[in-house]
C-alpha distance (Angstrom), angle and dihedral (degrees) to the residues before:
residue distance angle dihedral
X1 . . .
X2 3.91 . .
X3 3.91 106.0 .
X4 3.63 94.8 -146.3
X5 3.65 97.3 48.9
X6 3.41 101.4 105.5
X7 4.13 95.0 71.6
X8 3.47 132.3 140.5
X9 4.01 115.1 -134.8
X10 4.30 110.0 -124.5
X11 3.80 139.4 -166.0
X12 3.73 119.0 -150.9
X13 3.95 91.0 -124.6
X14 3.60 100.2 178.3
X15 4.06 148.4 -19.5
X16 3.03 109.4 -130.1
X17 3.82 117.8 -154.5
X18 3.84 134.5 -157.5
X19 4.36 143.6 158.1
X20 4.21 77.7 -99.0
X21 3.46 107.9 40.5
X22 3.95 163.0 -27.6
X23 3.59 120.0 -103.8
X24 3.94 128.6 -179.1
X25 3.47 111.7 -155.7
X26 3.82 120.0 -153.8
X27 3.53 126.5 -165.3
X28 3.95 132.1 -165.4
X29 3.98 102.0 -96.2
X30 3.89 91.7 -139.9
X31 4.16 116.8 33.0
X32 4.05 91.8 28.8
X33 3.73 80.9 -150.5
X34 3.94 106.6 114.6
X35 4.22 134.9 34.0
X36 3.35 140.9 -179.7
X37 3.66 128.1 -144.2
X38 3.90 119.5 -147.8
X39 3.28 121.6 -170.3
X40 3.28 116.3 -133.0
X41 4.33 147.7 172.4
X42 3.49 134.1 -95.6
X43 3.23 101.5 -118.9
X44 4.46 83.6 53.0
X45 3.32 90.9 41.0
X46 3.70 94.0 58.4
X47 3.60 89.2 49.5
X48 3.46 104.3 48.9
X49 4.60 83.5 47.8
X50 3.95 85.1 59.3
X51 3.30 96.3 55.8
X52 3.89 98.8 45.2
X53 3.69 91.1 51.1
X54 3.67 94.6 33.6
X55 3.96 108.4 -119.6
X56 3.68 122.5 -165.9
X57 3.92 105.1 -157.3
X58 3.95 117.6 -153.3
X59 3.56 84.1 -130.2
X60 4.03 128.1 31.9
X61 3.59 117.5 -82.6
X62 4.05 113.1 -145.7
X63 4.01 96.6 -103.9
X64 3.84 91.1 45.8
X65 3.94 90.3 47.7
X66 4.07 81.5 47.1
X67 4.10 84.5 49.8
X68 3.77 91.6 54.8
X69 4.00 97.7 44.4
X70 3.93 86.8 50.5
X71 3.89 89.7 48.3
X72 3.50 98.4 47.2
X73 3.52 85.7 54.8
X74 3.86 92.2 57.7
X75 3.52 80.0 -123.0
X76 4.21 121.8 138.0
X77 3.81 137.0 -163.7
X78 3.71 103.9 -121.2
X79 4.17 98.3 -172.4
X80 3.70 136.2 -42.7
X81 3.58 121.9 -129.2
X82 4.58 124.9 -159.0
X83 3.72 84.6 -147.6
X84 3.70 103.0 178.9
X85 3.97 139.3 13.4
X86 3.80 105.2 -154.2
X87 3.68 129.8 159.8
X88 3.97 88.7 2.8
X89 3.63 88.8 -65.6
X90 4.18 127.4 103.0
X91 3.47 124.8 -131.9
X92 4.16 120.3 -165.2
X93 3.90 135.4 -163.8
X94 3.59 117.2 -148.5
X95 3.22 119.1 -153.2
X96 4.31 115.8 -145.6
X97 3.85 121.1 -177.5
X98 3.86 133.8 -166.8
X99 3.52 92.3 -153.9
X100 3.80 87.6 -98.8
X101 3.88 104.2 48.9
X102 3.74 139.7 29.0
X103 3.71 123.1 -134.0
X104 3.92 123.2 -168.2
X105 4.20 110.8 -145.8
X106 4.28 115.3 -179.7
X107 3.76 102.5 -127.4
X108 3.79 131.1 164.1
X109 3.79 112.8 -101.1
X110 3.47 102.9 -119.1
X111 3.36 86.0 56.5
X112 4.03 101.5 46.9
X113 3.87 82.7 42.8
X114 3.58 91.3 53.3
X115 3.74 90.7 49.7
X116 3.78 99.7 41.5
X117 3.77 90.5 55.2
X118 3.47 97.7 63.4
X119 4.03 91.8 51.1
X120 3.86 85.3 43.3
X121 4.31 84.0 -120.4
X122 3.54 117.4 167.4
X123 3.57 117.4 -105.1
X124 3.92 115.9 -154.8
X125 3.87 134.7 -174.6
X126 3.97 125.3 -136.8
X127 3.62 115.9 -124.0
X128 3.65 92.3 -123.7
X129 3.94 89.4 68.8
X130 3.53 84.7 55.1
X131 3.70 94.6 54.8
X132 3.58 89.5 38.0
X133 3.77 91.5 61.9
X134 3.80 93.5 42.5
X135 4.04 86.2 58.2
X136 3.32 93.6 45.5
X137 3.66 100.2 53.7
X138 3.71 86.2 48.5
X139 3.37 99.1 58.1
X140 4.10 90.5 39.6
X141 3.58 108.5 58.6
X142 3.96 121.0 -174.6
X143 3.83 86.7 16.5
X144 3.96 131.1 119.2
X145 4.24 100.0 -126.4
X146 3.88 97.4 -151.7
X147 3.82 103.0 138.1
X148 3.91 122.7 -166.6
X149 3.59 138.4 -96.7
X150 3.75 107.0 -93.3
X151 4.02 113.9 -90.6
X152 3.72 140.9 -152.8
X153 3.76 93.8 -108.7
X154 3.58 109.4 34.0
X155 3.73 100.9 -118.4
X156 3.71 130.4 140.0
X157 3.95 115.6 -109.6
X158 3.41 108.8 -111.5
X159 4.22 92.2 -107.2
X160 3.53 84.0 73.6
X161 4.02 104.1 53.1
X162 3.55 101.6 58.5
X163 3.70 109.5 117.8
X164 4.05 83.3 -159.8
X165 3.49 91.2 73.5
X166 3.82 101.7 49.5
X167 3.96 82.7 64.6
X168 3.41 104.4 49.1
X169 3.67 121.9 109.0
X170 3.54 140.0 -115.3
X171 4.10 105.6 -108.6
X172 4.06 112.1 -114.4
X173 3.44 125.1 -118.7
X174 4.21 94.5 -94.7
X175 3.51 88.5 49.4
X176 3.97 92.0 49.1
X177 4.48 85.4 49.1
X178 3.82 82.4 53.5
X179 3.84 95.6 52.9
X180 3.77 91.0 43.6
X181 3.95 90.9 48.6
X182 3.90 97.2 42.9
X183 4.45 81.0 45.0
X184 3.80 91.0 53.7
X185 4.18 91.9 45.4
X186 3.57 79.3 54.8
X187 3.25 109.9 53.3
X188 3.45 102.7 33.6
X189 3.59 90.2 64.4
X190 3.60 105.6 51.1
X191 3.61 96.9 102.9
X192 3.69 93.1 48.9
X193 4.33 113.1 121.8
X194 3.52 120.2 -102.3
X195 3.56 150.5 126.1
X196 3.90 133.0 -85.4
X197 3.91 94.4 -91.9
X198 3.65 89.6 49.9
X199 3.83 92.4 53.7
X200 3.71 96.3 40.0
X201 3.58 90.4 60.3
X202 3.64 98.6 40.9
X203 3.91 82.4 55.6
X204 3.81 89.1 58.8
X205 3.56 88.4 54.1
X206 3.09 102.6 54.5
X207 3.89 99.5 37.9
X208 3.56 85.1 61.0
X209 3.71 89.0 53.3
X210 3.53 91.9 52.6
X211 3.32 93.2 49.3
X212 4.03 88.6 55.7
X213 4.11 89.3 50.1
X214 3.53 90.0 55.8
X215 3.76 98.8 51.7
X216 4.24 91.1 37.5
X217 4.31 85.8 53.9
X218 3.76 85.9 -117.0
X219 3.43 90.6 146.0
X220 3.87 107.5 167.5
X221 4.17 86.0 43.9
X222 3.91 80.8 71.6
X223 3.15 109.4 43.0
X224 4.12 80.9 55.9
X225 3.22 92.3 49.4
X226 4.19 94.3 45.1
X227 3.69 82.7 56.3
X228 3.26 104.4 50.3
X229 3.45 92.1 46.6
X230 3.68 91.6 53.1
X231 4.02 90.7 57.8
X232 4.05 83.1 45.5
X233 3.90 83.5 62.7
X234 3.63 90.8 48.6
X235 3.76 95.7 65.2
X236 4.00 88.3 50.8
């Protein structure tokens, strides 16, 4: 029996970006229904945003200099797989073919994810990450479950060892209308006149808003809010 046949198939849907952290969401490709969050570094999370919107640096960045090695060596990336979510970090298995035979190599996710976008590969997630995550958020409650990217020394990032955290809780439902009402003032102003000021403090705003999706789970709220903070810069 294949051991990694019981995968889910994922998009990268967003990255969402805050003063705290980078998270890449990734949702099932075919229900919609479930996601995991990975956090993940700048320097990642950059390179995983190039790919998505397709950025041609003057000068090579590392995973397109990583692209060419792999191409010159008539060699392809078939699929990447986040195989396992252990010790609240993820571990992935990418999967690299010659067009005759298939070699596994451990690599950390944001880095197989960054690679398998730019060869449009198919990224998958095991089932046991799933569970993983369910059990987690169990046993956490009132806490955003967005593990890391796996590192070379095993340690927890530092968003994860706050004892602050652990107590916070959940926000009620009046709070959750408040968030929703302040997001919709927000948003539905963005393409309002006004001068540079204006807009730089209407970018404050709202990066502190997006910094309070991201720690509530309210995913979609900040990738909204990214956006419209991305046409804010526009106007600049």
């Amino acid at each position: 029996m294949n051991r990694y046949s019981d995968v889910v198939e994922v998009e990268v849907e967003n990255v969402l970006v805050s003063d705290n952290n980078f998270l890449v969401i990734l949702r099932e490709r075919h229900n919609r229904k479930r996601i995991v969050p990975i956090s993940v570094g700048v320097f990642e999370a950059n390179g995983i945003l190039m790919a998505l919107e397709q950025v041609v640096n003057r000068r090579p960045f590392t995973y397109d200099i990583m692209k060419t090695i792999l191409t010159g060596f008539n060699l392809n990336i078939q699929k990447l797989i986040i195989s396992e979510l252990r010790n609240d970090i993820f571990y992935g298995i990418l999967f690299i073919s010659d067009g005759k035979a298939v070699q596994e190599f451990d690599i950390r996710p944001s880095d197989g994810i960054a690679l398998a976008l730019r060869y449009n590969s198919p990224i998958f997630v095991a089932e046991q990450v799933y569970s993983t995550l369910e059990e987690e958020n169990k046993n956490k409650p009132g806490t955003t479950i967005a593990p890391a990217d796996s590192i070379d020394n095993d340690e927890e990032p530092d968003a994860f060892e706050s004892d602050d955290a652990a107590l916070e809780e959940e926000p009620d439902e009046n709070q959750n209308a408040r968030q929703s009402e302040f997001l919709r003032d927000l948003l539905y102003s963005k393409n309002e006149s006004g001068n540079a000021e204006s807009i730089h403090d209407k970018i404050r705003v709202m990066t502190s808003e997006l910094d309070t999706a991201v720690n509530d789970e309210r995913f979609e709220d900040a990738a909204r809010i990214r956006d419209a903070i991305n046409e804010l810069k526009k106007r600049l």
